[in-house]
N, C-alpha and C positions, 0 to 999 in steps of 0.2 A: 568179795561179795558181788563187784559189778560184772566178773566173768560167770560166776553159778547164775546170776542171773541170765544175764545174754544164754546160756546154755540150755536156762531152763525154757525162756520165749522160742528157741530154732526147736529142740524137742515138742512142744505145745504145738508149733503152726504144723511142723511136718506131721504131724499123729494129726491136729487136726484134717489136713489138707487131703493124707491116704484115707481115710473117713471117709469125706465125702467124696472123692475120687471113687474109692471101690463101690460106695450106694449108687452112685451114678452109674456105671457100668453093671450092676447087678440089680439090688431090689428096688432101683430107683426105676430102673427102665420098665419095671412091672407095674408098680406106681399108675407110671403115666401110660402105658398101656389097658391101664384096667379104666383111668379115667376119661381116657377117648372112648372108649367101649360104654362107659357110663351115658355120657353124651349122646351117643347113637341110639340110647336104649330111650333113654328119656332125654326129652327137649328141653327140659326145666328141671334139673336134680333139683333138692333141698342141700342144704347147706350139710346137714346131716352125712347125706350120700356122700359128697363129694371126700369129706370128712375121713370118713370110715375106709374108699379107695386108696387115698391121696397122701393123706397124712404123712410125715415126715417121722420114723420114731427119733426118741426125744436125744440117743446121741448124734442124730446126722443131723436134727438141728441146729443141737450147739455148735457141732461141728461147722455146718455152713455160717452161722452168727459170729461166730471167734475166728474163723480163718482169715480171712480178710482184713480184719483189725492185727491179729499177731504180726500177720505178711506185711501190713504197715509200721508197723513197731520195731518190726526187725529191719525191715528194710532203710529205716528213721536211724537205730541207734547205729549199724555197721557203718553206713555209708555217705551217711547227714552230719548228725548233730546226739550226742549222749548227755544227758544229764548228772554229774557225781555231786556227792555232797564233801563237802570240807571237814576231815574229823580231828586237824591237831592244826598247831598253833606256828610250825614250822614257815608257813608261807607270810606271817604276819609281817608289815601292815597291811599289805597286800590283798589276802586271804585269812579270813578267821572263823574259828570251829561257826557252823552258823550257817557258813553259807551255801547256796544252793548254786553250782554254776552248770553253765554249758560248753561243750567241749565239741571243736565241728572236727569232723571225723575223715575229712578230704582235703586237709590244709598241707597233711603228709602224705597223700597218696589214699587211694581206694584198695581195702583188705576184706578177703576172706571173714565170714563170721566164726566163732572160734578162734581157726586155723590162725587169724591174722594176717596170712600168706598176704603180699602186696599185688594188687593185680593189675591197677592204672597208676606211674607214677606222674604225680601232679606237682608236689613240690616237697621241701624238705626244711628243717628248724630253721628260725634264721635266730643270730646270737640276740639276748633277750625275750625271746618267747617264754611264756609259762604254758610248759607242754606237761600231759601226761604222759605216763608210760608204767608199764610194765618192770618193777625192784627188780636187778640183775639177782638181787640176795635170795627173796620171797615169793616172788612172781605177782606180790598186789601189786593194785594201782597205787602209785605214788604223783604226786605232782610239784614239780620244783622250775624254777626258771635255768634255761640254757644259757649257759656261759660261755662253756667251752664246744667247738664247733670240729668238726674231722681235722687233724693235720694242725690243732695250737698248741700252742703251751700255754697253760695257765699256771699262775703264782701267786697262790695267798700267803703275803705276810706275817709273822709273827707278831705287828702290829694291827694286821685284819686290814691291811691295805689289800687291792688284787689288781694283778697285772697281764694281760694278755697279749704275747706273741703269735699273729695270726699267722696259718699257714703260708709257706714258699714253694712253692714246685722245683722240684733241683734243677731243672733245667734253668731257672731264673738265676741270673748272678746276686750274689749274696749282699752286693751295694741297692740292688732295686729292689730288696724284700722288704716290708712294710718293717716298721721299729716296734717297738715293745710299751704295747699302749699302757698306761695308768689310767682304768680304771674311774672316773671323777664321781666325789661324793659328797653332798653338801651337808652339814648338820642343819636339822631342824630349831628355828629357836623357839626356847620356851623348857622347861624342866623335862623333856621326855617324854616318852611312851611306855604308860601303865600298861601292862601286859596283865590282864585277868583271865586266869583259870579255870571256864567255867564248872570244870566238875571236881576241884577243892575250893574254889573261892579264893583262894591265893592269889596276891601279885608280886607285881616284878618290873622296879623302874628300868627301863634300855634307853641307851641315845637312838635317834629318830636318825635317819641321813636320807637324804634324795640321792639318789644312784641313778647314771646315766651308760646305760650299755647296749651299743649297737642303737635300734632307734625308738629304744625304752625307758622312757622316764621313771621311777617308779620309788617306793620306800622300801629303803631296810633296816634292821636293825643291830647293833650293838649292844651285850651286858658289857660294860665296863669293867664288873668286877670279876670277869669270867674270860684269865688267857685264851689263846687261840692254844689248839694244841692238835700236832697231827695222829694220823692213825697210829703207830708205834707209838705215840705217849710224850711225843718227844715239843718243845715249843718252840723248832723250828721253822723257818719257812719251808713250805711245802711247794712242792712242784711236780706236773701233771702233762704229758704228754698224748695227747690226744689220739687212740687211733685212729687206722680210716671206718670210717663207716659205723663211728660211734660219737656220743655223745659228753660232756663234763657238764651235769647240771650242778644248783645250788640251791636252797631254801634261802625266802630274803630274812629271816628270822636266822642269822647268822652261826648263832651261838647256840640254838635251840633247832637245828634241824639234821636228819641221818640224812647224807645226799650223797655225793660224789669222794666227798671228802673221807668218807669213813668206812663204806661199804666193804664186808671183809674181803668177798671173792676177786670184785672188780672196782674199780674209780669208774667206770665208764658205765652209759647206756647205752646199748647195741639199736643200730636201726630199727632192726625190726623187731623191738618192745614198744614202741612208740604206738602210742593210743590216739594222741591227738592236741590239738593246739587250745588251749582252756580262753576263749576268748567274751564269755560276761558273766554277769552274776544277774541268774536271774528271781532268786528269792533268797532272804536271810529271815531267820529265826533265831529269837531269842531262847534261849533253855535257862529258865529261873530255877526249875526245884535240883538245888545243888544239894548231893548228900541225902535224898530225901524218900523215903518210898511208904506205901500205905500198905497196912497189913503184910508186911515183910516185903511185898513188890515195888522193885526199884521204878521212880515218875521221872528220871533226870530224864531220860528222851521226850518229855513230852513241850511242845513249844507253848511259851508261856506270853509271846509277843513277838511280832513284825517289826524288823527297822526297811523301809521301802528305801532308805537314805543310802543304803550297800549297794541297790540295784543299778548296772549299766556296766559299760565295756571295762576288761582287766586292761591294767597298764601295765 
């Protein structure tokens, strides 16, 4: 939805923008030649006069009114800052259905609208980021935290421990290559985290853990009652070799998110599906009417309360 959108704002500003480009060069320049002529003719038009020469019709108005503001919008979402909303429950605690964040759009370099094409590089993931991008499977926006980085290996456990062997250059001797991190994870205490559904109303007890990756603090979660299991079916440990120039992300709702792990085509995100680096929340909504609609029309989207308490930086 966030690219029909972007598609439909560069379609809007350019129809608007040749608008008022061609009135300027055609019926505009008679416009303002009829209105100097006015002037000459009388020292004092009426309001009327000036009116009747001058006048703008009513599509080169909007035209001039809406261009400028699109040409800002577009120029905001490509190359600033995009706003997405959060619509599942895969990034929790993290992120949950509710929230509104921003996502700045030069953290990975400056792209093309549409196209994406990269045209300033400025910088690239670092492990821990919660980035957007572009499903290698579907081509939405998905958003999940980077784990895996060009050139590692990563290794999720059958116990849901993870382990990451960061890249060596082969030229480096194989005694000076960094060791095979663990991953460190604290359990939160206290009975867990209720997982609520807001559109069946259902829950869902998980272990809470504090996860420390790269220089991200941040919560994930565990079902207990729900193996790990890889794409083949199998409840081995899994293992992930990192292309160049691609990505291993993860959902921190472990057990509850489609991310690298499962992806049919590829485990990876390619560079250049990267949208951008998700760095606050700047509005959360609550959606009360679960299940609920008046006269046959579904009300679940409609926000039923603010928690101001979600707003501020992602960790």
């Amino acid at each position: 939805m966030s690219s029909a959108y972007g598609i439909i704002l560069v379609v809007l500003m350019f129809v608007s923008g040749i608008v008022w480009l061609f009135d300027s060069l055609t019926a505009g320049k008679t416009r303002k030649q009829a209105l100097a002529k006015l002037y000459e003719q009388l020292q004092n038009p009426s309001q009327e006069a000036i009116n009747a020469v001058s006048l703008d019709p009513i599509h080169v108005d909007y035209a001039k009114s809406f261009f400028p503001i699109l040409f800002f919008i577009v120029i905001l979402r490509s190359f600033l800052w995009e706003p997405f909303q959060i619509p599942s429950a895969s990034m929790k605690p993290t992120l949950t259905e509710g929230d509104f964040i921003l996502v700045n759009k030069f953290d990975y370099g400056l792209r093309l609208p549409i196209t994406s094409e990269k045209i300033i590089e400025i910088g690239l993931p670092e492990r821990g980021d919660v980035a957007v991008f572009k499903a290698p499977d579907t081509g939405e926006d998905y958003i999940k935290r980077v784990v895996g980085l060009p050139g590692d290996t990563v290794i999720y456990t059958s116990q849901k421990e993870l382990y990451i062997k960061p890249f060596c250059a082969s030229e480096i001797a194989r005694s000076d290559c960094p060791n095979r991190i663990h991953v460190s994870k604290k359990r939160v205490p206290g009975p867990g985290y209720i997982d609520l559904n807001p559109s069946t109303g259902k829950t869902l007890l998980n272990i809470e853990y504090v996860e420390t990756l790269g220089n991200s603090v941040h919560g994930i979660l565990n079902n207990p009652r729900r193996p790990h299991y890889t794409k083949e079916g199998t409840f081995d440990d899994a293992v992930f070799k990192v292309p160049a120039n691609k990505y291993f992300v993860m959902g921190d709702n472990r057990d509850n998110s489609t991310d690298s792990r499962f992806w049919e085509t590829t485990h990876f995100v390619p560079e250049e599906n990267l949208v951008g680096h998700a760095v606050s929340i700047w509005m959360h909504f609550e959606f009360g009417f679960v299940n609920q609609d008046i006269l046959g029309f579904p009300i679940g989207w409609i926000p039923t309360g603010v928690d101001i308490d979600r707003v501020g930086a992602i960790k």
